[in-house]
C-alpha positions as CSV (number, residue, x, y, z in Angstrom):
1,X,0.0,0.0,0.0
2,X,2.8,2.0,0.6
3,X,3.6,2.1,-3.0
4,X,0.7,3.6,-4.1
5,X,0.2,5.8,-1.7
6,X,4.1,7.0,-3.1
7,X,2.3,7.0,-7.1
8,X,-0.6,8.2,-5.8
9,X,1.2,11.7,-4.5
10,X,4.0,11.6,-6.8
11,X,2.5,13.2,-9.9
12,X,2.5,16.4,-7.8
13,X,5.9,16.6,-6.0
14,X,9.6,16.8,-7.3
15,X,12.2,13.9,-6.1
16,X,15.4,13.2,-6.5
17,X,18.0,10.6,-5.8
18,X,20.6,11.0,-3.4
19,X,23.1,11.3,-6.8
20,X,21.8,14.7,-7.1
21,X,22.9,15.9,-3.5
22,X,25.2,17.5,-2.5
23,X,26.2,18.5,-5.9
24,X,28.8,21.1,-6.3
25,X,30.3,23.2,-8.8
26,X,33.5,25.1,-8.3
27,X,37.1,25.5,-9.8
28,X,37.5,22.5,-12.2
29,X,41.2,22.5,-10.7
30,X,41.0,23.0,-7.5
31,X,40.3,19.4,-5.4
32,X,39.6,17.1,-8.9
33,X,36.4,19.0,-9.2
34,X,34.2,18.0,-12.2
35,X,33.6,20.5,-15.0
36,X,30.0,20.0,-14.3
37,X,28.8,23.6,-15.5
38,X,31.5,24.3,-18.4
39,X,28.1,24.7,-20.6
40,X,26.5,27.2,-18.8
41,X,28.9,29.3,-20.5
42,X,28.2,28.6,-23.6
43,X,26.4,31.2,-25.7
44,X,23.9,30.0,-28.0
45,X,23.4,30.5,-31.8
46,X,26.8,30.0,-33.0
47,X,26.1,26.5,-34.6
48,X,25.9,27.9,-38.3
49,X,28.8,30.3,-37.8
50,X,31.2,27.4,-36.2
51,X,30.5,24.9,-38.7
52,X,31.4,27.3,-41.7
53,X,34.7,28.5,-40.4
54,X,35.3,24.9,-38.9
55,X,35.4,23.6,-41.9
56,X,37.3,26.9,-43.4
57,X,39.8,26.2,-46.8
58,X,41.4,28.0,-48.4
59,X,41.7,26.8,-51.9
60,X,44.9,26.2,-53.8
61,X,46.4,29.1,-55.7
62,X,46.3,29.1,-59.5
63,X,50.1,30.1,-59.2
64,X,51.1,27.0,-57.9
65,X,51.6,28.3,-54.0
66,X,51.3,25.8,-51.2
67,X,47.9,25.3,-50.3
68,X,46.8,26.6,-46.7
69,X,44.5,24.5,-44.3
70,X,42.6,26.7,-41.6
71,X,40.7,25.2,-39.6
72,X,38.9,27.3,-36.5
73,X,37.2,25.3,-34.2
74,X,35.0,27.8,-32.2
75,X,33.0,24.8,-29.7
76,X,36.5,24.2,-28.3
77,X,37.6,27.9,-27.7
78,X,34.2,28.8,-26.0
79,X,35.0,25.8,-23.7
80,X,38.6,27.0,-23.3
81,X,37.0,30.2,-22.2
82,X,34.4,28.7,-20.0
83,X,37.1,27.0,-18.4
84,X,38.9,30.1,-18.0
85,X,35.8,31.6,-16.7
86,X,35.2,29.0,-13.6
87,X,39.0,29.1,-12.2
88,X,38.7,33.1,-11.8
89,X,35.0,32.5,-10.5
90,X,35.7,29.5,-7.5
91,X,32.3,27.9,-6.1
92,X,29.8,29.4,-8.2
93,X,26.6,26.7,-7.6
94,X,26.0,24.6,-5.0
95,X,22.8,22.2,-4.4
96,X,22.5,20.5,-1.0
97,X,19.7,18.9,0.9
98,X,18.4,20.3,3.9
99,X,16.7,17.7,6.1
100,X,14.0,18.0,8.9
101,X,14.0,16.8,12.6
102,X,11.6,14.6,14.8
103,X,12.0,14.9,18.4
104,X,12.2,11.1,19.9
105,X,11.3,12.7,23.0
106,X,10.9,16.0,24.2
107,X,10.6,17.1,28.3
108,X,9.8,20.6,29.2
109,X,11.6,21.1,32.8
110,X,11.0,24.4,33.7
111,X,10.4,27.8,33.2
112,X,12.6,30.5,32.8
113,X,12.4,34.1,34.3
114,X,12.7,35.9,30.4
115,X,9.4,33.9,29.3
116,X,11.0,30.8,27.5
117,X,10.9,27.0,28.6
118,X,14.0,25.1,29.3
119,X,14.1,21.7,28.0
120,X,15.4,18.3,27.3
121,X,15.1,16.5,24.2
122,X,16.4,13.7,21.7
123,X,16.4,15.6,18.4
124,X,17.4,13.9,15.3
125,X,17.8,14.2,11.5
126,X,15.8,12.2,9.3
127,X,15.8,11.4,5.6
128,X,12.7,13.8,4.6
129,X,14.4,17.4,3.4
130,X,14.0,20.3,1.3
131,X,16.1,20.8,-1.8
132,X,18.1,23.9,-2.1
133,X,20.1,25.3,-5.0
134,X,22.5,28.1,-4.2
135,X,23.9,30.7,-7.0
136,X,26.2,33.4,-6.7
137,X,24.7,36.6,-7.5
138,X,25.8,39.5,-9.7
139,X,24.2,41.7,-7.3
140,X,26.3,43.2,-4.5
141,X,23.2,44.2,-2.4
142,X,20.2,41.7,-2.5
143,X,19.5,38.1,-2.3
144,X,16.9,36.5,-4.5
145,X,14.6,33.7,-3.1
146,X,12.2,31.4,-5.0
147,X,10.5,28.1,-4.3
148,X,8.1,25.8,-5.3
149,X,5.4,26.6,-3.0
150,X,3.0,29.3,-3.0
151,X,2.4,31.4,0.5
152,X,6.3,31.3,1.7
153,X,7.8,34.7,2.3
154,X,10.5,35.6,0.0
155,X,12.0,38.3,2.2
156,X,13.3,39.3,5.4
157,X,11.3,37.1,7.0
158,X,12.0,33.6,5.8
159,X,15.5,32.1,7.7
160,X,16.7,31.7,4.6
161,X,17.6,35.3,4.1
162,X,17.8,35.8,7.9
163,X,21.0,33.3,7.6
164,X,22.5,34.7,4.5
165,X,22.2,38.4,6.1
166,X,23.6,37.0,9.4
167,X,26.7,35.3,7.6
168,X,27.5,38.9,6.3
169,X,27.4,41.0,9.5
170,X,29.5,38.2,11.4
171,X,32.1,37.9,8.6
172,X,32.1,41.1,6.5
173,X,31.8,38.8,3.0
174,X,30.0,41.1,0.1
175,X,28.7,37.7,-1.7
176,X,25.2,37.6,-2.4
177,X,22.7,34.5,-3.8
178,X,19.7,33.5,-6.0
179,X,18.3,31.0,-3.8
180,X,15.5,28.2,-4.8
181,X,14.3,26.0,-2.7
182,X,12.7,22.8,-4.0
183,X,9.9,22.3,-0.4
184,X,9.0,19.0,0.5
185,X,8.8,19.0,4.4
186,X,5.5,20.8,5.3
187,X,6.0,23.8,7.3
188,X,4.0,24.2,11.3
189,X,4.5,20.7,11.2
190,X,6.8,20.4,14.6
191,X,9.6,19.4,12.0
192,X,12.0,22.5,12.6
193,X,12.2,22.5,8.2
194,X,12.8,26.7,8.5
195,X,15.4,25.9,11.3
196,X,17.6,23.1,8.6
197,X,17.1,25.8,5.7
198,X,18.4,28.4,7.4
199,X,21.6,26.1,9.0
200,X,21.6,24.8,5.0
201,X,21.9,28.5,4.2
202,X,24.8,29.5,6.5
203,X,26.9,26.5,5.7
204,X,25.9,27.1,1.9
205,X,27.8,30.6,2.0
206,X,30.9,29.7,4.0
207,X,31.4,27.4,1.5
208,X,30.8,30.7,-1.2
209,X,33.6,32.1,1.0
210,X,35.9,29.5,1.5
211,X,35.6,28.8,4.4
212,X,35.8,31.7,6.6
213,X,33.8,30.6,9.7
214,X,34.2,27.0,11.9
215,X,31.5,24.8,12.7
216,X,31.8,25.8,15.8
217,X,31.1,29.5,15.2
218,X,28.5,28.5,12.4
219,X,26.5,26.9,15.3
220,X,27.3,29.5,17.6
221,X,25.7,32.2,15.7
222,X,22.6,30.3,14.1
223,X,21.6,30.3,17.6
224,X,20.2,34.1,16.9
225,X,17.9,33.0,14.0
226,X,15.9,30.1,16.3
227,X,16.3,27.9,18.9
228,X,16.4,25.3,16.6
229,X,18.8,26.1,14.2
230,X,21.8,25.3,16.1
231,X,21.1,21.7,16.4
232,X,21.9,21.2,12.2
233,X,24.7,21.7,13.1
234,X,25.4,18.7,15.3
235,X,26.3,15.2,13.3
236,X,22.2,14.5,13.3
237,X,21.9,13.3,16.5
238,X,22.0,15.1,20.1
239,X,20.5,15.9,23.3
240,X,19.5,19.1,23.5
241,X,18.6,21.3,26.5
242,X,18.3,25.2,27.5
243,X,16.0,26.4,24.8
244,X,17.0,24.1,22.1
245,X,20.1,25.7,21.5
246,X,22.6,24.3,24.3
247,X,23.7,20.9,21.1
248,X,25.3,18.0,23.1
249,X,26.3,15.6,19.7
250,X,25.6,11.7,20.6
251,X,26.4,8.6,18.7
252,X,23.1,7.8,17.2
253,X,21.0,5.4,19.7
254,X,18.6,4.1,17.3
255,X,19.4,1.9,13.9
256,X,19.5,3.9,10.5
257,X,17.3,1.1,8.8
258,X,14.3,1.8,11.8
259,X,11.6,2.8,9.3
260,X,8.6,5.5,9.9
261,X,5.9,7.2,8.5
262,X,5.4,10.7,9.5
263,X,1.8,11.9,9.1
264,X,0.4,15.7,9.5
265,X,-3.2,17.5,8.6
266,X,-3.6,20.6,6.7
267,X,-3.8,22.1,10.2
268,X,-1.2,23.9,11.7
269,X,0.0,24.2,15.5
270,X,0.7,27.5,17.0
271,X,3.9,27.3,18.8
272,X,3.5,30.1,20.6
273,X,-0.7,29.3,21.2
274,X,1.0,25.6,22.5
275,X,3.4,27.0,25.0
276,X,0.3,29.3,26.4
277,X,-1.4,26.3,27.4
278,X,1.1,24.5,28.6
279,X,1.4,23.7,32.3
280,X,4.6,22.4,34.1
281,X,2.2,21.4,37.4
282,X,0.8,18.6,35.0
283,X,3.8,17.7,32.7
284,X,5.5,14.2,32.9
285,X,7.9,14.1,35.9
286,X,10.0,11.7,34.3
287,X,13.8,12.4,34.0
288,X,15.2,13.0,30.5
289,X,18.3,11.8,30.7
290,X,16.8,8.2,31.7
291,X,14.7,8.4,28.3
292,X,18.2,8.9,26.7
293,X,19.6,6.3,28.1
294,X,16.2,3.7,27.9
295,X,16.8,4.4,24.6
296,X,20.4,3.7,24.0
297,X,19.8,0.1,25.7
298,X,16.6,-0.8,24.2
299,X,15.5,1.2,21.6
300,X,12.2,3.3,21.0
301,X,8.9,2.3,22.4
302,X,5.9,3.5,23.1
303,X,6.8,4.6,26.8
304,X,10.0,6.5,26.1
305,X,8.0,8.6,23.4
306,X,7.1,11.1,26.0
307,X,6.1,14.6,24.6
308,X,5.3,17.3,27.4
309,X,3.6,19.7,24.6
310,X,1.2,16.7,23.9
311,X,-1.7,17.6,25.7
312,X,-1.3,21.3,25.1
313,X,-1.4,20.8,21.3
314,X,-4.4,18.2,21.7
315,X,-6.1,21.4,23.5
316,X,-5.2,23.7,20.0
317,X,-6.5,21.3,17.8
318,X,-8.6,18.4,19.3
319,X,-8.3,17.0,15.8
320,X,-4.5,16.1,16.1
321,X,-5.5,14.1,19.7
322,X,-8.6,12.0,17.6
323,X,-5.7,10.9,14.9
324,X,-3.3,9.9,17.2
325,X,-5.5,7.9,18.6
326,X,-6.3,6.4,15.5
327,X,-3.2,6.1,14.3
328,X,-2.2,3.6,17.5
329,X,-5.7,1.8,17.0
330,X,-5.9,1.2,13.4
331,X,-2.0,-0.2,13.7
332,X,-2.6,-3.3,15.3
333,X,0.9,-3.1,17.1
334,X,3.0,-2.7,14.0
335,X,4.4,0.7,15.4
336,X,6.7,0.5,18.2
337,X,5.9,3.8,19.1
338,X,3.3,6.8,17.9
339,X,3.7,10.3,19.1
340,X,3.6,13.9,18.3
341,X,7.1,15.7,17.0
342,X,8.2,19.4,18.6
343,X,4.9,21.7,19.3
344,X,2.9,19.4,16.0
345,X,1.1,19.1,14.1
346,X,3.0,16.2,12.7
347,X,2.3,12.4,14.1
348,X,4.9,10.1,13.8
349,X,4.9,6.5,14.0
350,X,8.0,4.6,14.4
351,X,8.1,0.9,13.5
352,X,6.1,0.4,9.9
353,X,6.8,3.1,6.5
354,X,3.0,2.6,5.9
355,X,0.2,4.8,7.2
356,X,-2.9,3.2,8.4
357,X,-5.1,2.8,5.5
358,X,-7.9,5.0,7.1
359,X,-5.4,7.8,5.4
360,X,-6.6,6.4,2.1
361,X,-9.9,5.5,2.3
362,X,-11.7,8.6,4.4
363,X,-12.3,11.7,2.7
364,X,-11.7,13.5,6.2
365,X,-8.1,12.1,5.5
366,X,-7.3,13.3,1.5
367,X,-5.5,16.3,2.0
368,X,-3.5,15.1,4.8
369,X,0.2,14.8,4.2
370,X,2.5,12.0,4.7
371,X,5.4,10.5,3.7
372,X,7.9,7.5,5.0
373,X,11.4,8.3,6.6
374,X,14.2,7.3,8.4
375,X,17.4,8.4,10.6
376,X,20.2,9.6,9.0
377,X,23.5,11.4,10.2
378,X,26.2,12.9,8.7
379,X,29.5,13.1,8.3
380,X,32.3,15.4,9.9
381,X,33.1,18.2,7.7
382,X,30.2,17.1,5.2
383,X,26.8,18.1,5.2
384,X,23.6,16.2,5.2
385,X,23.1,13.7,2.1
386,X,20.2,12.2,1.2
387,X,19.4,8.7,1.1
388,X,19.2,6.4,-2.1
389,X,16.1,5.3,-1.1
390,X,14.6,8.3,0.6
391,X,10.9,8.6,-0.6
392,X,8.8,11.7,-0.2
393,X,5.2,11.4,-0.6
394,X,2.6,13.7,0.7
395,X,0.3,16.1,-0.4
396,X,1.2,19.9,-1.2
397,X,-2.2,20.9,-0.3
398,X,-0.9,21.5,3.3
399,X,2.0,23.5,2.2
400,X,0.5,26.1,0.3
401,X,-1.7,27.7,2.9
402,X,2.1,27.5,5.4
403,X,4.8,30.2,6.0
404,X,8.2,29.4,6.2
């Protein structure tokens, strides 16, 4: 069933294989770098001009003088000059994936005196992500953002260009971008998507820049776009506590091959409407770090799952509660674990790749999105890949009415 929900949905969404991120084009010298782009350069409409001096002669003189050959092949010196054109340039493109987060569990322990919630939580990467292309602009003063989806802001306000501006004023680089973003993960979905595409966007231009900032300080300043944002920065798995932004890195505690589906109506979450109802008197009491470790020994189940914004979310949208439920009913067991991811509205259920086939047969259920998934890391120095056999399915109907 899972493989026609993935037809079913796949008509209307772009995918790619893991061949196609990252993907980078810089100086065909420098590091064995393919000459991916040499025919970008190419300008077009020279085909009848090049194939008449190509094949230039000049004929033998009636006076007996040596006959002269010319032969001008003009493909070969536009490439020569392409060529020339990409060593003065350096990184000029770059494409990477920019993947979402599920929180395995998530503990709010207290309240802090500026308004914010401390917490504890198991965040990690998975294999759903957004696709983003990066271009080096001619412009020395604006970005330009695009995307897929209707309804995302293409300004100030989306982290993208919060990132790119912030990666300015820390390093004093005058490199600007046209930006698209190919958008799969749905946004208000409790997936922290804005958070990985603006940690996608900061590691995108000190690449532009060769390098300028660490890791370290990459992480260290994404901490002023969201709470979230620093924890991209981590290898994909880590405890995290304060506000989110306090990244402890951890070897993964759960198998890469652990398959889920991840499942989220057209409704949206407030955060902030979440954290108003929220009440510590109430909250589980249970401590996080023996989640963390309950997990490290045996794995996920249901009882380790815990989510303290749970019942605050259930109160925003008594919808999201009734699906849940659902969800756990209608599975017969074949999850090891079903529960809600940040402040929702996404349900995940760990264990199966295949949502409950209520989500295709009820009309209450058609424009709900979902889409299969699994954990994934990355390597030092590298960032996030996607996986061979990553699928995304889902509908776009929830993402168009979403900001970023």
């Amino acid at each position: 069933m899972a493989t026609m929900a993935a037809s079913h949905f796949f008509h209307r969404r772009h995918v790619i294989s893991s061949g196609d991120c990252p993907s980078i084009t810089s100086n065909p010298l420098a590091g064995g770098s393919l000459k991916q782009f040499s025919s970008f350069y190419k300008p077009k409409g020279f085909s009848s001009v090049q194939n008449n001096y190509r094949n230039l002669r000049t004929q033998a003189a009636s006076d007996g003088r040596k006959q002269v050959e010319i032969v001008y092949n003009l493909d070969e010196k536009l490439n020569r000059l392409a060529d020339e054109v990409d060593m003065d340039a350096g990184l000029s493109r770059l494409t990477l994936f920019s993947p979402c987060k599920i929180n395995v569990f998530l503990r709010i322990t207290s309240k802090r005196p500026d308004g914010f919630h401390d917490l504890a939580s198991l965040f990690h990467v998975i294999s759903l992500g957004d696709k983003i292309k990066f271009s080096l602009s001619p412009s020395k003063s604006t970005d330009r953002l695009s995307t897929n989806v209707p309804g995302i802001p293409l300004d100030e306000r989306n982290l993208i260009i919060k990132a790119l501006n912030l990666y300015r004023k820390k390093t004093g680089s005058d490199k600007f971008f046209w930006v698209h973003v190919d958008k799969r993960v749905p946004t208000g979905a409790g997936l922290g998507g804005g958070s990985s595409n603006a940690a996608t966007a900061l590691w995108a231009a000190n690449q532009f820049s060769g390098g300028l900032a660490t890791e370290k300080e990459l992480q260290e300043w994404s901490g002023e776009i969201g709470s979230d944002v620093p924890f991209f920065f981590s290898n994909g798995a880590a405890y995290c506590t304060g506000r989110g932004e306090i990244v402890q890195d951890i070897p993964s505690p759960v198998p890469f091959d652990l398959p889920m589906v991840l499942i989220k109506p057209p409704e949206a979450c407030s955060t902030a409407e979440v954290y108003k109802r929220f009440r510590l008197d109430v909250s589980s009491t249970i401590d996080p770090l023996t989640l963390l470790e309950k997990i490290s020994k045996s794995g996920i189940s249901q009882d380790v799952c815990v989510n303290d914004l749970e019942p605050p979310a259930f109160e925003v949208l008594p919808s999201l509660k009734r699906l849940k439920q659902r969800i756990i009913a209608a599975g017969r067991g074949k999850y090891d674990a079903v529960f809600m991811s940040g402040s929702g509205s996404t349900i995940v259920g760990v264990g199966s790749p295949d949502p409950p086939q209520f989500i295709y047969d009820e009309e209450d259920y058609k424009d709900v999105f979902f889409s299969e998934a699994n954990f994934i890391t990355r390597a030092d120095q590298q960032w996030y890949s996607e996986p061979s056999s990553s699928s995304n399915a889902g509908s776009p109907a929830d993402q168009t009415s979403c900001t970023a």
